[in-house]
VOPAGU-2260 file (C-alpha; in pm, 1 decimal, decimal comma):
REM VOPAGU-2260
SITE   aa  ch    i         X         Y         Z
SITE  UNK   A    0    2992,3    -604,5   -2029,6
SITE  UNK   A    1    3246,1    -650,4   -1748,3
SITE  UNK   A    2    3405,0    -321,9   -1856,5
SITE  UNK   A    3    3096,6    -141,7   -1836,9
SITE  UNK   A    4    3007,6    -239,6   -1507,4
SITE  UNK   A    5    3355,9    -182,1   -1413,0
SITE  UNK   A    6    3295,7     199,2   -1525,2
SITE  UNK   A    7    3036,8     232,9   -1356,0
SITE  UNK   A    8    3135,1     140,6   -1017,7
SITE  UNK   A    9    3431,4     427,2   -1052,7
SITE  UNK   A   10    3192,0     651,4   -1145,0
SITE  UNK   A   11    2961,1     602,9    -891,0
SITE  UNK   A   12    3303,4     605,3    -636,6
SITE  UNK   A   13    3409,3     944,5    -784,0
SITE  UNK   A   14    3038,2    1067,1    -749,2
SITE  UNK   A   15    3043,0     980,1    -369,7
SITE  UNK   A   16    3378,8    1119,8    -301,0
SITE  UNK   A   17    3294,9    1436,5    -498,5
SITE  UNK   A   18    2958,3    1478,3    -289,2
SITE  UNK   A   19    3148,5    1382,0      39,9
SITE  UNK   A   20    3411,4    1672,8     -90,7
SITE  UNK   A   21    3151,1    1944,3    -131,9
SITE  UNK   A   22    2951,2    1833,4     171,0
SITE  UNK   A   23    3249,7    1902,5     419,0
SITE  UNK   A   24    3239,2    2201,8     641,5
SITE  UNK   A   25    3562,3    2442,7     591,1
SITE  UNK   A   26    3777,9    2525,3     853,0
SITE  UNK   A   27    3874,8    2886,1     892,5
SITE  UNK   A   28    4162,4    2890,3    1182,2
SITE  UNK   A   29    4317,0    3202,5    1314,8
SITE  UNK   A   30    4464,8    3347,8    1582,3
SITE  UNK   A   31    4556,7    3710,3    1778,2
SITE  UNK   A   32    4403,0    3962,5    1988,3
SITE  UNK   A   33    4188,8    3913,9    2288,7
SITE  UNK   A   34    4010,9    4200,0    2212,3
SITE  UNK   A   35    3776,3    4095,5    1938,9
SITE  UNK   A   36    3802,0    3698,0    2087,4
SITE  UNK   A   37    3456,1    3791,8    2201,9
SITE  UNK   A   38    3273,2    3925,9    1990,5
SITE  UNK   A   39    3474,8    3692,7    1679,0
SITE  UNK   A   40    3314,2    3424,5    1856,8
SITE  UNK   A   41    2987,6    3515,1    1851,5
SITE  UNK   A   42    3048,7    3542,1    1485,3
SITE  UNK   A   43    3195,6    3208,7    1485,8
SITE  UNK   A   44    2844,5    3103,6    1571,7
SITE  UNK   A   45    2621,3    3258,3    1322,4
SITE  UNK   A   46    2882,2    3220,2    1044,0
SITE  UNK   A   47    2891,2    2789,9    1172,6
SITE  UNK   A   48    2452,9    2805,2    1181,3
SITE  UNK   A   49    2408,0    3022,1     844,1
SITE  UNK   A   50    2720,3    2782,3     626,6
SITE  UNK   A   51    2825,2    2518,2     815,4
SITE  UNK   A   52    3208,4    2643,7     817,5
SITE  UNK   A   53    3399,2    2643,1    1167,9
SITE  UNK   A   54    3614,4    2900,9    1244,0
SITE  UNK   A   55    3879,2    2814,1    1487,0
SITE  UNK   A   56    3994,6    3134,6    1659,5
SITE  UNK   A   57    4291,0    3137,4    1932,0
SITE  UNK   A   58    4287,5    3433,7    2162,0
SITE  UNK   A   59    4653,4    3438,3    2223,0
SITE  UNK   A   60    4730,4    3787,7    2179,7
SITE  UNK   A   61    4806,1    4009,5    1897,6
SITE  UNK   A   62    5171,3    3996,5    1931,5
SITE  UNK   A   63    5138,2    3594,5    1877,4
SITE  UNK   A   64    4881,6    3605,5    1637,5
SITE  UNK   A   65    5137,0    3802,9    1418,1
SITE  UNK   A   66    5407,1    3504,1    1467,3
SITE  UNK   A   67    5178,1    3269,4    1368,1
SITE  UNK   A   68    5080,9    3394,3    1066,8
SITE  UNK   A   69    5413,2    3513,4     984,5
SITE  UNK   A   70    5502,7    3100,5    1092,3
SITE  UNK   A   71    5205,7    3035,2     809,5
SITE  UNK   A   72    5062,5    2799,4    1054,5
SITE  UNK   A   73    4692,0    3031,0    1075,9
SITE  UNK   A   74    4495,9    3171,6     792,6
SITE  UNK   A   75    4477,8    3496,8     971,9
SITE  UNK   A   76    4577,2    3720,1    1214,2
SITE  UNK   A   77    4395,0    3961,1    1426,0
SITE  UNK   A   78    4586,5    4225,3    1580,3
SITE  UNK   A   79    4497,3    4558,1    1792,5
SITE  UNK   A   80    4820,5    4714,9    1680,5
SITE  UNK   A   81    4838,1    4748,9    1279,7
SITE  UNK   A   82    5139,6    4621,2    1112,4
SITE  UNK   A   83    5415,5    4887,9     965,2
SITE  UNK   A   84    5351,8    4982,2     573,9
SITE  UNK   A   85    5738,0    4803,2     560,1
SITE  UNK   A   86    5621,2    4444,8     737,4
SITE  UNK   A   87    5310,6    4450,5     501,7
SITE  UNK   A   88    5514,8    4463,9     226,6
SITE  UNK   A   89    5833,8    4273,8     310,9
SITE  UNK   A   90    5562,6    3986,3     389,9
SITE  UNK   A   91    5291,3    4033,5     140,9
SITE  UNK   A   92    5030,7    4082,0     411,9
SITE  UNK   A   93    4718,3    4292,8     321,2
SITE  UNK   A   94    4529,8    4429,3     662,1
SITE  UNK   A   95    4187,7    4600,1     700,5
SITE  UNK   A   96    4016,7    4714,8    1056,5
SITE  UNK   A   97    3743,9    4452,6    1194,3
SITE  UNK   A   98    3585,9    4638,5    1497,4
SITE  UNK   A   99    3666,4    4918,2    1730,2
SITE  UNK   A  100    3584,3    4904,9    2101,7
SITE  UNK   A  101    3716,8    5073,3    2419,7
SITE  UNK   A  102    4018,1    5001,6    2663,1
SITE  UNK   A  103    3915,3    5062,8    3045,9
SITE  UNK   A  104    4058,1    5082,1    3392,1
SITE  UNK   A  105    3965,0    4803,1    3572,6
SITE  UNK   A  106    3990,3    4812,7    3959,2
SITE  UNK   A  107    3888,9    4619,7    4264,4
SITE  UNK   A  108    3870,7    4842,9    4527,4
SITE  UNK   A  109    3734,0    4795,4    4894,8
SITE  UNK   A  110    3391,1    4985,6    4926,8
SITE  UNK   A  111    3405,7    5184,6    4536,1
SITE  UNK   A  112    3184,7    5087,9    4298,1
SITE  UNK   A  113    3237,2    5047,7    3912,0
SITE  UNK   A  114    3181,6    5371,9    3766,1
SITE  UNK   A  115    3251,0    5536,9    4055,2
SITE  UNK   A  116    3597,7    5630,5    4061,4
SITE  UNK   A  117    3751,1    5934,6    3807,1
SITE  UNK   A  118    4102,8    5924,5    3668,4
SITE  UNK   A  119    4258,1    6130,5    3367,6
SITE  UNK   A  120    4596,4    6053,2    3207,3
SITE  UNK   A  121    4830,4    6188,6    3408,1
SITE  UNK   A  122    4750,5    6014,1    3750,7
SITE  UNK   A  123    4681,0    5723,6    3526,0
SITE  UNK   A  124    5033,4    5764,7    3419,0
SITE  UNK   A  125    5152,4    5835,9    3772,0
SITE  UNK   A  126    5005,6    5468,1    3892,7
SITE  UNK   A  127    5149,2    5286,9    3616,5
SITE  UNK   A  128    5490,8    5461,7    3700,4
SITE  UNK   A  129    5482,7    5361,1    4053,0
SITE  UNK   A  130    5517,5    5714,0    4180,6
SITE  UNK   A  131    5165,6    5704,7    4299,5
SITE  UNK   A  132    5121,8    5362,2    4564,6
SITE  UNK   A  133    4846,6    5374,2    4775,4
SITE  UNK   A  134    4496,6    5446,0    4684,8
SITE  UNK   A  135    4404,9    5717,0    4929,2
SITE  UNK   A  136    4696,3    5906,7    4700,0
SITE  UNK   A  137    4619,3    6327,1    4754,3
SITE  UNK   A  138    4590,1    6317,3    4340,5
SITE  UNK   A  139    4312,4    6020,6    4332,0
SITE  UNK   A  140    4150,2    6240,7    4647,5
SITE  UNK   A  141    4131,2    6567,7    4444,3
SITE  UNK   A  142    3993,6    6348,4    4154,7
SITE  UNK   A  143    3709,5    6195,7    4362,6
SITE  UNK   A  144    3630,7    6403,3    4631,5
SITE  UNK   A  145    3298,2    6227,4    4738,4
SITE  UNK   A  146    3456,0    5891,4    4741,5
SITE  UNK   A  147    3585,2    5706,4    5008,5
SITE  UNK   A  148    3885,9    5546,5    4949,7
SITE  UNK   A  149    4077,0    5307,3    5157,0
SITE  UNK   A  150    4428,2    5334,8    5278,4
SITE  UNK   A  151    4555,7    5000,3    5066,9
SITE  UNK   A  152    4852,2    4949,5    4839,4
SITE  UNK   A  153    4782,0    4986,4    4459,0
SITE  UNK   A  154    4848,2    4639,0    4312,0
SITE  UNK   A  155    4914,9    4701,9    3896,1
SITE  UNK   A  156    4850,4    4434,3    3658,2
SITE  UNK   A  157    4946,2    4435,6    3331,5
SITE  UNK   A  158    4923,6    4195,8    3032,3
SITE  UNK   A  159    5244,3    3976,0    3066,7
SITE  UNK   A  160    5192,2    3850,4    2653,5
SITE  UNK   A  161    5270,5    4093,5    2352,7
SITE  UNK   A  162    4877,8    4223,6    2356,4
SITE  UNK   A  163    4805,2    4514,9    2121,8
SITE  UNK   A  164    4553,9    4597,3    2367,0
SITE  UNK   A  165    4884,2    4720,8    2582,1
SITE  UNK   A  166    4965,8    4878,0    2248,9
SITE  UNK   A  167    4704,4    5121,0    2263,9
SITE  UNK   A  168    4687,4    5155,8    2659,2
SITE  UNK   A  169    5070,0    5273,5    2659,4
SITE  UNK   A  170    5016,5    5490,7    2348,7
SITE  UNK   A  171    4753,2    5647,4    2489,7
SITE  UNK   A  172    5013,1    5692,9    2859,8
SITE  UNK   A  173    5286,6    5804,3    2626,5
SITE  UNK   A  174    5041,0    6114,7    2435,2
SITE  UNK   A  175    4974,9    6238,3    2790,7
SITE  UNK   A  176    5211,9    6174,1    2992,4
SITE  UNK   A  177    5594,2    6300,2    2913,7
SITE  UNK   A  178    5734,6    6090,3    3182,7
SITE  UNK   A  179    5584,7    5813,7    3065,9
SITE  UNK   A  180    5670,9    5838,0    2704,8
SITE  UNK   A  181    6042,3    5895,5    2760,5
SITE  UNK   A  182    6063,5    5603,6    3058,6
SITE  UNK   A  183    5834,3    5372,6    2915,1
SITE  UNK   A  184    5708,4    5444,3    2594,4
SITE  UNK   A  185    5436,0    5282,4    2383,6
SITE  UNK   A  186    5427,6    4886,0    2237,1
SITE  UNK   A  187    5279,2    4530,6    2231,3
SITE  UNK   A  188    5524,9    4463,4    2522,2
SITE  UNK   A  189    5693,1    4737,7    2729,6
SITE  UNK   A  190    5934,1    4719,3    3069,5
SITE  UNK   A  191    5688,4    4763,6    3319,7
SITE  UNK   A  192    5820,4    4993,8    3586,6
SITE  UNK   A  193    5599,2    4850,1    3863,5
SITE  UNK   A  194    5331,1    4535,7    3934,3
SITE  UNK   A  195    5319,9    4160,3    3763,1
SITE  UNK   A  196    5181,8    3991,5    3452,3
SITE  UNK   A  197    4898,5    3807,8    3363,1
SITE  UNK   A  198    4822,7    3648,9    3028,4
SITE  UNK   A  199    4568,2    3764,5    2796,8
SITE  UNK   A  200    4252,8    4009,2    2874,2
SITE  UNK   A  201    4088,1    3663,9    3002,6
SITE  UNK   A  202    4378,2    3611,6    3265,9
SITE  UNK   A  203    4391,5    4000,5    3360,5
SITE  UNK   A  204    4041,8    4003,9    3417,3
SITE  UNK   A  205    4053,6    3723,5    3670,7
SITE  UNK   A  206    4355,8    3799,9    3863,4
SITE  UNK   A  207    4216,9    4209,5    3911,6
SITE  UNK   A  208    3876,6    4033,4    4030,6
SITE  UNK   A  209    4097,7    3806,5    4242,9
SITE  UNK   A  210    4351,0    4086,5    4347,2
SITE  UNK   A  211    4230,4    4359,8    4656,9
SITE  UNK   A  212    4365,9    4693,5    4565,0
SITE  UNK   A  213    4470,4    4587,4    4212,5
SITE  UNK   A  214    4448,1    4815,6    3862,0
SITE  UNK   A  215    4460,0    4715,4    3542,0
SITE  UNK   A  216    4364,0    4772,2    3143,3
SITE  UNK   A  217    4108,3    4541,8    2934,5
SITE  UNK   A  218    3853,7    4561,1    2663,8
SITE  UNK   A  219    3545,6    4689,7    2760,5
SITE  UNK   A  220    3319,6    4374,3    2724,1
SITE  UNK   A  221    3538,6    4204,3    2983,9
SITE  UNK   A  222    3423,5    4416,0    3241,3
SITE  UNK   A  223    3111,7    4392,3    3171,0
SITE  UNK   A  224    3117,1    3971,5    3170,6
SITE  UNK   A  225    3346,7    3982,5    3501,2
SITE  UNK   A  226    3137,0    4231,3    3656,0
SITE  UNK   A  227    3472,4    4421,0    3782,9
SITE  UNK   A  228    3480,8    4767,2    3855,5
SITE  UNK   A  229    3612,6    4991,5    3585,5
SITE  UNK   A  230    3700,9    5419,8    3608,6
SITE  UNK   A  231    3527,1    5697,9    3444,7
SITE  UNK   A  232    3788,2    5891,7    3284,2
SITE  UNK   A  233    3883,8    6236,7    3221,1
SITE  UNK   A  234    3927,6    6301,2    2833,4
SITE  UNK   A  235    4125,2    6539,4    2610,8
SITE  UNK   A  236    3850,4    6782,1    2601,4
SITE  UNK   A  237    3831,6    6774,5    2989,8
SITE  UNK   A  238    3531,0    6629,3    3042,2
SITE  UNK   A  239    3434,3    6313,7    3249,1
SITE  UNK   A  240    3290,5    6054,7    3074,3
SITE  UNK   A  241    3181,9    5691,2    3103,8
SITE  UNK   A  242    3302,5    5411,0    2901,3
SITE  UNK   A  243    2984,7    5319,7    2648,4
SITE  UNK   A  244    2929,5    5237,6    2291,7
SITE  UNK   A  245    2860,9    5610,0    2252,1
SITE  UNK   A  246    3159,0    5779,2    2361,3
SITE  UNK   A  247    3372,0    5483,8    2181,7
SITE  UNK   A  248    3131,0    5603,1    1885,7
SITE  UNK   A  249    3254,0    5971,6    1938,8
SITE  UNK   A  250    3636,9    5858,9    1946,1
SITE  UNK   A  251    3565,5    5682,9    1635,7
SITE  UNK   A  252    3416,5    5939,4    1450,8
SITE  UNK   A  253    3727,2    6071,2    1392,7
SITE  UNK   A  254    3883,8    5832,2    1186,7
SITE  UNK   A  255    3886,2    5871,7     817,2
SITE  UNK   A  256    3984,5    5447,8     699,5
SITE  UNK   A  257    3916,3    5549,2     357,4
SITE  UNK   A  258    4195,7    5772,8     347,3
SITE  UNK   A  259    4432,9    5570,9     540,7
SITE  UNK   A  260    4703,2    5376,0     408,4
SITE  UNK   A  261    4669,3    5035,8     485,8
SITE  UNK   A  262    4384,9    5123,4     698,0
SITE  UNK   A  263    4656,2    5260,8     943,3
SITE  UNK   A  264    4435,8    5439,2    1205,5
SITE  UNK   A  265    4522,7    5492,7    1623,6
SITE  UNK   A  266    4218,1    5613,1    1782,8
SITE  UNK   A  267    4362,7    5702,4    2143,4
SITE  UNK   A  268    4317,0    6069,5    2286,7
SITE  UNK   A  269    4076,2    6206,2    2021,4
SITE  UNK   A  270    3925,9    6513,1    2015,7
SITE  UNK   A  271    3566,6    6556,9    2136,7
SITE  UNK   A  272    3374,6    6647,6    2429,6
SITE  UNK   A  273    3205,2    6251,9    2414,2
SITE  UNK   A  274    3527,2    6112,1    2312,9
SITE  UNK   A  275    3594,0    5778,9    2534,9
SITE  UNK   A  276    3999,7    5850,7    2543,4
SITE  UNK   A  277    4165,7    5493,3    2499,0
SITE  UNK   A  278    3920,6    5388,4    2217,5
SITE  UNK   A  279    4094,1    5092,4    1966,0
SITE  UNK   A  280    4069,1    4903,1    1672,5
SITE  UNK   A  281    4164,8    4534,2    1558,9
SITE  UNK   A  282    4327,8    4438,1    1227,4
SITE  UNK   A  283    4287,6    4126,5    1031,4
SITE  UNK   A  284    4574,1    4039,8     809,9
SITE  UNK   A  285    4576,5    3746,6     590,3
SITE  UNK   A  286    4845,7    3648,0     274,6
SITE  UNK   A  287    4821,6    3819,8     -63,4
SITE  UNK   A  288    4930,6    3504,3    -216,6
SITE  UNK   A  289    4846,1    3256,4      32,2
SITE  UNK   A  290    4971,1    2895,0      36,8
SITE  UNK   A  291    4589,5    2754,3      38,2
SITE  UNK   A  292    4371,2    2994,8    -162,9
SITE  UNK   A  293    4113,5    2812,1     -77,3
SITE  UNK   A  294    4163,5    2861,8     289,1
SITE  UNK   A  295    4169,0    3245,6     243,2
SITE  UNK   A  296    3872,3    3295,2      48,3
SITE  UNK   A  297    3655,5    3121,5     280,7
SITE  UNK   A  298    3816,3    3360,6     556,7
SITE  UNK   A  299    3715,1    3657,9     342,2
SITE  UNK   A  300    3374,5    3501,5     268,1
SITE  UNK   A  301    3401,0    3507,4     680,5
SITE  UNK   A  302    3475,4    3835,8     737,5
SITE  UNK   A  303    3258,2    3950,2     488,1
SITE  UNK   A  304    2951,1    3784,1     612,0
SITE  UNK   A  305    3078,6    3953,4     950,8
SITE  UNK   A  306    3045,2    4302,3     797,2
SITE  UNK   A  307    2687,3    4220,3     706,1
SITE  UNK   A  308    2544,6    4012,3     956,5
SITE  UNK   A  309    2702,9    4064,4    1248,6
SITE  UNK   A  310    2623,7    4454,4    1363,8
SITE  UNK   A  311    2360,5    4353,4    1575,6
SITE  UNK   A  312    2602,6    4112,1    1815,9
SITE  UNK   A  313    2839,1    4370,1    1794,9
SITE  UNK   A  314    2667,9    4634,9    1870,8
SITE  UNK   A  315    2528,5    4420,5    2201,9
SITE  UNK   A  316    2850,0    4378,7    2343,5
SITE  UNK   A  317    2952,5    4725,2    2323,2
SITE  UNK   A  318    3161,5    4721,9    2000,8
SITE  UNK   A  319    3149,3    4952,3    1729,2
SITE  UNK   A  320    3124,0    4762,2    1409,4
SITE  UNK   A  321    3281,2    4873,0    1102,3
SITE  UNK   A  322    3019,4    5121,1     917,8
SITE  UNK   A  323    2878,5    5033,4     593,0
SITE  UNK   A  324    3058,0    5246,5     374,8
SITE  UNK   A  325    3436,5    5134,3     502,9
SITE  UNK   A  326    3356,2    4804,7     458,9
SITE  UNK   A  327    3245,7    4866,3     111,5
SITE  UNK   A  328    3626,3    5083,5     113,0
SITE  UNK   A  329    3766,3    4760,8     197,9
SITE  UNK   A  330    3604,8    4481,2      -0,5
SITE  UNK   A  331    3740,4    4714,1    -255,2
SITE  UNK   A  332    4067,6    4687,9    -136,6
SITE  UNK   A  333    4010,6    4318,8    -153,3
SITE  UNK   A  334    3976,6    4295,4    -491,8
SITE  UNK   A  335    4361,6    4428,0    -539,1
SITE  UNK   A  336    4464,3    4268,1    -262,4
SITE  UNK   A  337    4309,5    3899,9    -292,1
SITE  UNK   A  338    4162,4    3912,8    -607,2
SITE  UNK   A  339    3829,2    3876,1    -529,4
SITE  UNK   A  340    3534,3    3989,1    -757,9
């Protein structure tokens, strides 16, 4: 009789630690590029109300996001510049684009307005360079003849982290700009020929709205929050054109993911009369054979649920989320990749 009550105590025990197992929320941690930080964490949010999992994202730059996956210390990475076919392999990382969005010129300017000032690539480049210093410049003037710009120093800012958001800004310098390509050139972290650092799209945005006469480069939604002034640009087709879901929509149009190995896509300086000309994705990348399986499926189950439900909150911050039928092209790819069914 002793026995038997005996057995049943540890069975009850095991049924209340089981219970307390399956009750706990899963923690999804990762780590990378500023540019999706936003709009991940409204994600975050819906993904915590609809299944009670956190997920624990660090917006520390793609460049670091990359180490610390490649350190195993995050379940995934999130990166605006897509890893080489080689890395993938070498490390048995699978990748596959999130969300696209738009790059812009920020500015804070005495008496010009956001929207208001024009640039194209090559006095873009020109700034950036150093060879072009004050903002009354005769190339800005021919640019924006009805503007009135003030006699003041250009101040540059640029992301002092490994961003892949400077990735795509300098790649998009280097296609139109020959100086620039063959003095500079294009990566997550360049020699800056002129201006100082700040770190993250979060710190860029603060120090241009706490900078007079200062430029700079940040994802589109951070303009919008910071209410900072940001450039119309001249594109490849020679129109002038704001930045807006719809011309990040036209630069996007281009890209064929299904066709792409490793989803391997750059999206700056597309063709297109509409076609914003520093538009950019983000990458997740995540283990093949992971050291917690358990960690990465929930992550999938994350991103997943993020290709289904969250459209709407991307679409309202001015992303592009991915269309229906890639995702479908890469929960495919998942199935090789992670083994998912």
């Amino acid at each position: 009789m002793l026995n038997l009550k005996i057995r049943t105590l540890c069975l009850s025990a095991g049924l209340v630690v089981t219970m307390t197992a399956s009750a706990m929320a899963a923690d999804i941690t990762g780590a990378g590029s500023s540019f999706i930080a936003p709009v991940l964490s409204k994600w975050a949010e819906g993904y915590k109300a609809a299944t009670n999992n956190s997920v624990n994202y660090q917006s520390v730059g793609s460049g670091a996001g990359i180490k610390q996956l490649l350190d195993k210390t995050i379940i995934f990475g999130a990166s605006d510049k897509p890893m080489s076919d080689a890395d993938l392999e070498k490390n048995g990382i699978a990748q596959f684009p999130m969300i696209s969005g738009g790059i812009v010129v920020s500015y804070n300017v005495e008496g010009v307005k956001p929207g208001e000032l024009i640039l194209d690539g090559t006095t873009l480049a020109d700034i950036f360079l150093g060879k072009i210093a004050k903002w009354d410049d005769a190339a800005i003037k021919a640019l924006n003849p009805n503007v009135k710009l003030p006699s003041t120093a250009i101040s540059v800012v640029y992301r002092a982290d490994s961003s892949g958001t400077t990735f795509n800004f300098t790649d998009y310098l280097s296609k139109v700009s020959p100086d620039w390509k063959s003095k500079v050139g294009s990566n997550t972290a360049v020699e800056w020929p002129v201006g100082f650092g700040a770190k993250g799209s979060e710190g860029v945005s603060t120090t241009v709205n706490q900078t007079a006469g200062s430029i700079s480069y940040v994802e589109y939604s951070y303009v919008v929050a910071n209410h900072i002034g940001f450039a119309k640009m001249k594109n490849s087709a020679g129109k002038v054109i704001e930045p807006s879901l719809e011309t990040f929509k036209a630069a996007a149009s281009n890209a064929d993911w299904a066709h792409a190995k490793n989803f391997n896509l750059i999206l700056t300086n597309q063709p297109g009369e509409n076609s914003w000309p520093i538009a950019a994705s983000t990458w997740v990348m995540l283990y093949k054979k992971p050291a917690d399986p358990a960690a990465n499926a929930e992550a999938l189950k994350f991103f997943k649920w993020a290709y289904e439900k969250g459209q709407k909150s991307a679409t309202d911050m001015s992303y592009l989320a991915v269309p229906e039928s890639v995702a479908k092209v890469v929960e495919e790819s998942w199935k090789k990749d992670f083994g998912t069914k």
